[in-house]
C-alpha positions in Angstrom: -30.6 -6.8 -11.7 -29.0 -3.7 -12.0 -26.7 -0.4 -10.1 -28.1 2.7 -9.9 -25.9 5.6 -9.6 -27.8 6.5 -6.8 -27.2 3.7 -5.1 -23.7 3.7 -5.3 -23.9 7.5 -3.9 -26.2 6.2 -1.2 -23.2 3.5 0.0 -20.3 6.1 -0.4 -22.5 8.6 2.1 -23.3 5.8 4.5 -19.3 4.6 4.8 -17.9 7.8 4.8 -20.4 8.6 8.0 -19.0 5.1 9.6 -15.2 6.6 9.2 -16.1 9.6 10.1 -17.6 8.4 13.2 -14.3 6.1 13.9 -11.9 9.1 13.3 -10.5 7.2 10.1 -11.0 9.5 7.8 -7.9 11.8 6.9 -8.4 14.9 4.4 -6.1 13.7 1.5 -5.1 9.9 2.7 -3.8 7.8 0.0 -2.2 9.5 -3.2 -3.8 12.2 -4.6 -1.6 11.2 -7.8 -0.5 15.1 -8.6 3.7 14.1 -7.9 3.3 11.0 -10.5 2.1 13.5 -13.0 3.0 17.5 -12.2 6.0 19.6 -12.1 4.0 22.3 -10.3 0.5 21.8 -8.0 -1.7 24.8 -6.6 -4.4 24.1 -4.0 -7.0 27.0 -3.7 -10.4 27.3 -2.4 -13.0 26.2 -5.5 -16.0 28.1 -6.0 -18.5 25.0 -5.5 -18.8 24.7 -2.1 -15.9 24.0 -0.4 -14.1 21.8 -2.5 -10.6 21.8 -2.8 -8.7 22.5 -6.2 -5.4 21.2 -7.2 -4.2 22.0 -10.4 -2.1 19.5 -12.5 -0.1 20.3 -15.7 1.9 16.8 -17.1 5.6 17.6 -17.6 5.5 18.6 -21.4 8.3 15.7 -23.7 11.3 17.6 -25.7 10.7 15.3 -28.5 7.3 16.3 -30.5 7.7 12.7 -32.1 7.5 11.3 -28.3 4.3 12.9 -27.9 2.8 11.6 -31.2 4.5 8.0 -29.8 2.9 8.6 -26.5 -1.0 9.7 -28.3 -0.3 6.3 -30.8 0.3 4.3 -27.8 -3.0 5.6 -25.6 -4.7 5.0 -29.2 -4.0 1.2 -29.0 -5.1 1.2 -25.4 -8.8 2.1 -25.9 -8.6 0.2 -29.1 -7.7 -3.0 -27.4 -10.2 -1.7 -24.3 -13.5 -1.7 -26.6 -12.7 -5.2 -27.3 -15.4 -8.0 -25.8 -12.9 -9.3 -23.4 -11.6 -12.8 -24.1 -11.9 -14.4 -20.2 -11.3 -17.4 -18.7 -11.0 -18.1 -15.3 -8.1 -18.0 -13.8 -5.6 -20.0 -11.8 -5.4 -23.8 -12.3 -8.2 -26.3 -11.9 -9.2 -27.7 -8.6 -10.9 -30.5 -7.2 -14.1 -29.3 -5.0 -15.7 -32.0 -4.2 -14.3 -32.2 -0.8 -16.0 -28.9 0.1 -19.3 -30.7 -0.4 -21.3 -29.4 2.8 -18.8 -26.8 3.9 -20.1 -23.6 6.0 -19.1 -19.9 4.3 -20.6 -16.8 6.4 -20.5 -13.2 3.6 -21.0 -10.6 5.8 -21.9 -7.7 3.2 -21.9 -3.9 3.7 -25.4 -2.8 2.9 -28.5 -5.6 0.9 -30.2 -2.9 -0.1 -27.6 -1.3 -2.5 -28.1 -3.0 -6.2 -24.7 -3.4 -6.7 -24.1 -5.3 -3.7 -27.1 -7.7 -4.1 -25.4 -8.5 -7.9 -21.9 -9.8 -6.1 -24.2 -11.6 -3.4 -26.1 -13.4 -6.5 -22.8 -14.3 -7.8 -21.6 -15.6 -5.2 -24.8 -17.6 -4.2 -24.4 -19.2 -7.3 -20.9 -20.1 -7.7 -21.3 -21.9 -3.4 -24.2 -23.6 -5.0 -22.8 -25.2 -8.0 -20.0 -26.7 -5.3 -22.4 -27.5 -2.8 -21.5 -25.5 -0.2 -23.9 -23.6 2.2 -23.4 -20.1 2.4 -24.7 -17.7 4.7 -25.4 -14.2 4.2 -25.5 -11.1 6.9 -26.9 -8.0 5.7 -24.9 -5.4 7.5 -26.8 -2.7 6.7 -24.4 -0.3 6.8 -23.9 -0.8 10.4 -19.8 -1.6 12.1 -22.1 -3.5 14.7 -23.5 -5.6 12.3 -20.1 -6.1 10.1 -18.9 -7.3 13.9 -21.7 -9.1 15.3 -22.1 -11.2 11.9 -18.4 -12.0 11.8 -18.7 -13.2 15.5 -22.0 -15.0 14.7 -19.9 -17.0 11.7 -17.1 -17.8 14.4 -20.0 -19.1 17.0 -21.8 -21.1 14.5 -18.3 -23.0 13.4 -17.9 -21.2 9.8 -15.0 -22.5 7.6 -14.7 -19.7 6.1 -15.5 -15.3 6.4 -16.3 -13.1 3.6 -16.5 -9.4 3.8 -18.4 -7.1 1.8 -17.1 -4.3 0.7 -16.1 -2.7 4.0 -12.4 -1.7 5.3 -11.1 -4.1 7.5 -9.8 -1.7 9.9 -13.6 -1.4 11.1 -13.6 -5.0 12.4 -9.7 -5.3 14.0 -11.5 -7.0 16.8 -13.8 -9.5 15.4 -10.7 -10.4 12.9 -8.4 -11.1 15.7 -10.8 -13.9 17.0 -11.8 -15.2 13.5 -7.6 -15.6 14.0 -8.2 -17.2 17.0 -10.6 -19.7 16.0 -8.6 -20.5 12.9 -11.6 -19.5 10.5 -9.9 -18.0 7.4 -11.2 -14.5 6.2 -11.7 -12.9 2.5 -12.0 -9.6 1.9 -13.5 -8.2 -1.2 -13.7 -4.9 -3.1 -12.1 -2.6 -1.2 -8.5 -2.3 -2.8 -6.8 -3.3 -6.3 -6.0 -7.0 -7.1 -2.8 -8.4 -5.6 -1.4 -10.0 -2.5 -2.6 -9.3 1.2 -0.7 -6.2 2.2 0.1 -4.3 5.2 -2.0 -4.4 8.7 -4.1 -7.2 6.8 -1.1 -9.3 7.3 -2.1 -12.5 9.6 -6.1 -11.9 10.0 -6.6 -11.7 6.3 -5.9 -14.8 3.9 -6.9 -13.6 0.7 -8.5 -10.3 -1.5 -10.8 -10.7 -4.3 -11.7 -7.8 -5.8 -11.7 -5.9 -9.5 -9.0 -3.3 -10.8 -9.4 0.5 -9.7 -6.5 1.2 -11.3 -7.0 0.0 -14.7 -10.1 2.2 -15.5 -8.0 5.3 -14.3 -5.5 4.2 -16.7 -7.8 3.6 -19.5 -10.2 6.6 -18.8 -6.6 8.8 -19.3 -6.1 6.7 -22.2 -9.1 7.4 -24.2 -9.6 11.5 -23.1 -5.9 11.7 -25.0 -6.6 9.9 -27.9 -10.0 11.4 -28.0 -8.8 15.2 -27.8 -5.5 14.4 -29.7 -3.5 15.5 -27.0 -5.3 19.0 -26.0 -7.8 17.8 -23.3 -8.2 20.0 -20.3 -9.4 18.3 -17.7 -11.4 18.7 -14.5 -10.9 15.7 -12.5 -13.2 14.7 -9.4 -12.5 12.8 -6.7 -12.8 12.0 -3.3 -9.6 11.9 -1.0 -11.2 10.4 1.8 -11.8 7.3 -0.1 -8.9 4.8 -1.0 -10.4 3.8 -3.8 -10.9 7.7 -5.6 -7.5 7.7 -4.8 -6.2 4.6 -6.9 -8.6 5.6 -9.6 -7.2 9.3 -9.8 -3.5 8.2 -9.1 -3.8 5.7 -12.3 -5.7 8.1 -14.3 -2.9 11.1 -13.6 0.4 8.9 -14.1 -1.2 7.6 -17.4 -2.7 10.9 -19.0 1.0 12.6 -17.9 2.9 9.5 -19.8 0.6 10.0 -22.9 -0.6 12.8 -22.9 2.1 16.1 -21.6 0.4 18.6 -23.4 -3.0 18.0 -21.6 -3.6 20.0 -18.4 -5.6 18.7 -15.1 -7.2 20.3 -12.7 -8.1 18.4 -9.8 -11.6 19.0 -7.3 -11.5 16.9 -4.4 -15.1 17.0 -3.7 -15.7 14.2 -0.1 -18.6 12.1 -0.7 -21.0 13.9 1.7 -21.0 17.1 -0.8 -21.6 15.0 -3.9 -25.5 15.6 -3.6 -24.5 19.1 -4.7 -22.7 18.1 -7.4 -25.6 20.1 -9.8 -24.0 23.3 -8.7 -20.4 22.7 -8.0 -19.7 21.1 -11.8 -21.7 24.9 -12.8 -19.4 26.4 -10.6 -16.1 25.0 -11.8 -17.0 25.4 -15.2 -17.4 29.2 -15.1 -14.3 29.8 -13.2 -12.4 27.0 -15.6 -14.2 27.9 -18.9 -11.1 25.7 -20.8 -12.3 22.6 -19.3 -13.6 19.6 -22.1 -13.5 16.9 -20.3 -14.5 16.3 -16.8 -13.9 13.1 -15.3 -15.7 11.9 -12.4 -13.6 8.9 -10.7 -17.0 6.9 -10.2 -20.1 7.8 -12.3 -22.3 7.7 -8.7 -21.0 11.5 -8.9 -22.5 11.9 -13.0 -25.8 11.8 -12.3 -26.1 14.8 -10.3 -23.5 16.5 -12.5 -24.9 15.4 -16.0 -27.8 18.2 -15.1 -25.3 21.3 -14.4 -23.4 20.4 -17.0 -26.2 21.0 -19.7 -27.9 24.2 -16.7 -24.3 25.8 -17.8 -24.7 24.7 -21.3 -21.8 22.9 -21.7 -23.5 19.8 -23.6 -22.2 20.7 -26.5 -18.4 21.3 -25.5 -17.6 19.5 -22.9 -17.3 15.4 -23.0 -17.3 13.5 -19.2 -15.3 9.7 -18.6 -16.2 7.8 -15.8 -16.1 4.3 -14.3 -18.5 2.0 -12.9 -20.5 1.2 -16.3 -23.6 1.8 -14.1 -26.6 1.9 -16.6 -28.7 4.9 -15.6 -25.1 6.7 -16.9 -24.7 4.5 -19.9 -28.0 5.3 -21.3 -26.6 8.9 -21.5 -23.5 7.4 -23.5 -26.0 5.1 -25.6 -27.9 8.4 -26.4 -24.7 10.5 -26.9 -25.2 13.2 -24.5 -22.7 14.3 -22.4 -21.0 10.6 -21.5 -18.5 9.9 -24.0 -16.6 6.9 -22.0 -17.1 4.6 -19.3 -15.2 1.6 -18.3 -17.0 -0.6 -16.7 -16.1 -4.5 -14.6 -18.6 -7.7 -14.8 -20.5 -8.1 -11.5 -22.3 -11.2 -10.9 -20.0 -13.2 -12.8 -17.3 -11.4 -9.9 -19.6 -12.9 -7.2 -18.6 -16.1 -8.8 -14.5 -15.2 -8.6 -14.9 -14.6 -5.2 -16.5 -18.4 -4.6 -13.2 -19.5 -6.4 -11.0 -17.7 -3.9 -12.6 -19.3 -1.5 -12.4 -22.2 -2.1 -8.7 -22.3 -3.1 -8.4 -20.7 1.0 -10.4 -24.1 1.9 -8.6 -26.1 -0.2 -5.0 -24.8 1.3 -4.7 -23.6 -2.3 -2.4 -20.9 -3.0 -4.9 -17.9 -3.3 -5.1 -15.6 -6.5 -3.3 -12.5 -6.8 -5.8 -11.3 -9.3 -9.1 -13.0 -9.8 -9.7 -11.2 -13.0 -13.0 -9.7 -13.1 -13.7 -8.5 -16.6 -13.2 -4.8 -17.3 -14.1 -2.9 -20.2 -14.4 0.3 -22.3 -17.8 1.5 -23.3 -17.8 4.6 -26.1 -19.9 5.2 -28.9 -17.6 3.2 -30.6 -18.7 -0.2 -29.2 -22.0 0.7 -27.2 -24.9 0.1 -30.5 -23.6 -3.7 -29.8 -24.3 -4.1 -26.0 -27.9 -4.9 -25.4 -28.4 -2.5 -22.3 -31.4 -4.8 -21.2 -29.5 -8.2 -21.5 -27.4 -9.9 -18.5 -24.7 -7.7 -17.7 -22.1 -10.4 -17.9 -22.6 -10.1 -21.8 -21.9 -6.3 -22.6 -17.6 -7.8 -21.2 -17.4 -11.1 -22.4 -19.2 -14.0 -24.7 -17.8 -16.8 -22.2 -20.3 -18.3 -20.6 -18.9 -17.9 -17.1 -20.9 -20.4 -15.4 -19.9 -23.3 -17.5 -16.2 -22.4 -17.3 -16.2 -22.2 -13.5 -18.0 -25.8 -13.0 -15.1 -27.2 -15.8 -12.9 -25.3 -13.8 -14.1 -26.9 -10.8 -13.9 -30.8 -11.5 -17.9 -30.5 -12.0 -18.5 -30.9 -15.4 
């Protein structure tokens, strides 16, 4: 089973219209990540259609040796990145037996997105091993649906909620009574790892969910050690989404620590506009004819700008990092045109991580801070080894993830 980048475009459109329609969407909310990293910031008007431009320029080291330091340092990073990741699961064994039987309800943002149905297989799997009956609610995109199925799981007794990929501030209502009815709730995939924070305080018991920082970190990594210290960058993100903007904070403190003679110029283009991505990557490369490297926060936007990159023919000169590891963009890296990095996290086998947080909730377990999905850097360094056809749990890691699970478990 695999993502399509169009898929992932397809989701971003359909949650951005939800916020949009709830009056949560703020222009710029979340860091924009131009303070961690610049001594001075402009924000113009950008030729491609209304996106905004900020422009970024890392505070430059008095030391030439620290900036030779800093390059050596980002060098070790994608080195140790490329690397078939060594995983285990993590936490400390537990006893599921008891959960024999037990009623989970995964209420999921949208079954018809590819990447979506991978976690759902995951997870299917990992309730299955433990024998515990999970339920699954297509929410089709739909705050009614995300609502209604987490007030179906409360009706029908549920021991435990899953949500799919949606902000919990859609559902405030439906949470309060999962609350009420003493049903603990999971979110996944909508922040970084770590401990339940802020407003999720009291209805939410525990995140699972993969790293948006790291791959900002690493993608800043590899475009300094790749253009020994002289990239000038065109990043793209969009501000409306927390996510972009944990991606594109990481990826601007990093490149500013390793890389100070690099310049950044930021193009916050919102998630509805990306379908005109062709033009506006055209457009910003004329007016910024310096720019190497352009760097997408998630490679949903690379498809449509992999096309007016070569239409301003660019192909040759300019080099694009991105995240997501989706593989209608890593055939592009596989053929070396255009893509030069991706970092990428194991899907399916995170369905699985999230059937472990759950049932450490059940289990009155303390839950994981970081259930630590598999990330990984993709270049043409590494990418003649990964089969693009194979499972994708083997392109991060030779551990057989089932197997180590069920140990994990008491099952085996």
């Amino acid at each position: 089973m695999q993502r399509s980048g169009k898929s992932v475009v397809a989701r971003a459109l359909a949650l951005l219209a939800l916020l949009a329609a709830l009056g949560l969407i703020a222009a710029g909310c979340g860091s924009s990540g131009s303070s961690s990293s610049s001594s001075t910031s402009e924000s113009t008007e950008a030729e491609s259609g209304g996106s905004s431009e900020a422009e970024t320029e890392p505070a430059a080291e008095t030391e030439s040796e620290s900036s030779s330091g800093a390059i050596a340092e980002a060098e070790a990073a994608v080195t140790k990145a490329l690397e078939p990741v060594k995983w285990k699961p993590p936490g400390e064994p537990i006893d599921v037996s008891s959960l024999k039987g037990k009623n989970v309800w995964y209420v999921d943002y949208d079954l018809s997105i590819p990447f979506e149905q991978e976690l759902t297989e995951g997870l299917t799997e990992g309730m299955e091993a433990a024998g515990v009956n999970l339920t699954v609610v297509d929410g089709k995109s739909m705050v009614s649906n995300f609502s209604s199925g987490i007030e179906k799981a409360i009706a029908q007794n549920a021991d435990a909620i899953l949500l799919g990929g949606f902000p919990t501030v859609l559902v405030k209502p439906a949470l309060a009574k999962a609350k009420a009815a003493g049903i603990p709730v999971i979110a996944t995939h909508t922040t970084d790892p770590g401990p339940v924070t802020g407003e999720d305080k009291g209805t939410i018991a525990a995140y699972a969910t993969h790293s948006y920082s790291f791959p900002g970190e690493i993608m800043a990594d590899f475009t300094a050690s790749d253009s020994e210290g002289s990239a000038n960058v065109a990043l793209i993100e969009s501000k409306e989404l927390d996510t972009s903007n944990l991606v594109s904070a990481a990826f601007l403190k990093e490149l500013g620590k390793v890389c100070p003679e690099c310049s950044v110029k930021q193009f916050n283009v919102p998630v509805a506009q990306w379908n005109g991505l062709q033009s506006q990557i055209q457009s910003i490369l004329r007016s910024n004819p310096e720019v190497n490297y352009v760097v997408p926060v998630f490679d949903g936007m690379a498809l449509f700008m992999i096309p007016g990159i070569t239409t301003a023919g660019k192909s040759s000169s300019v080099k694009m990092v991105t995240f997501n590891a989706s593989p209608g963009v890593m055939e592009y890296l596989a053929k070396g045109d255009i893509v030069a990095a991706e970092v990428g996290d194991a899907t399916v086998l995170q369905g699985w991580g999230y059937a472990d947080q759950t049932f450490r909730v059940l289990l009155n377990k303390p839950p994981l801070d970081n259930i630590g999905v598999p990330e990984r850097l993709f270049t043409e360094e590494n990418i003649e080894s990964i089969d693009l056809e194979a499972p994708e749990s083997t392109w991060y890691t030779k551990t057989n993830y089932q197997e180590a699970y069920k140990k994990l478990w008491g099952l085996e």
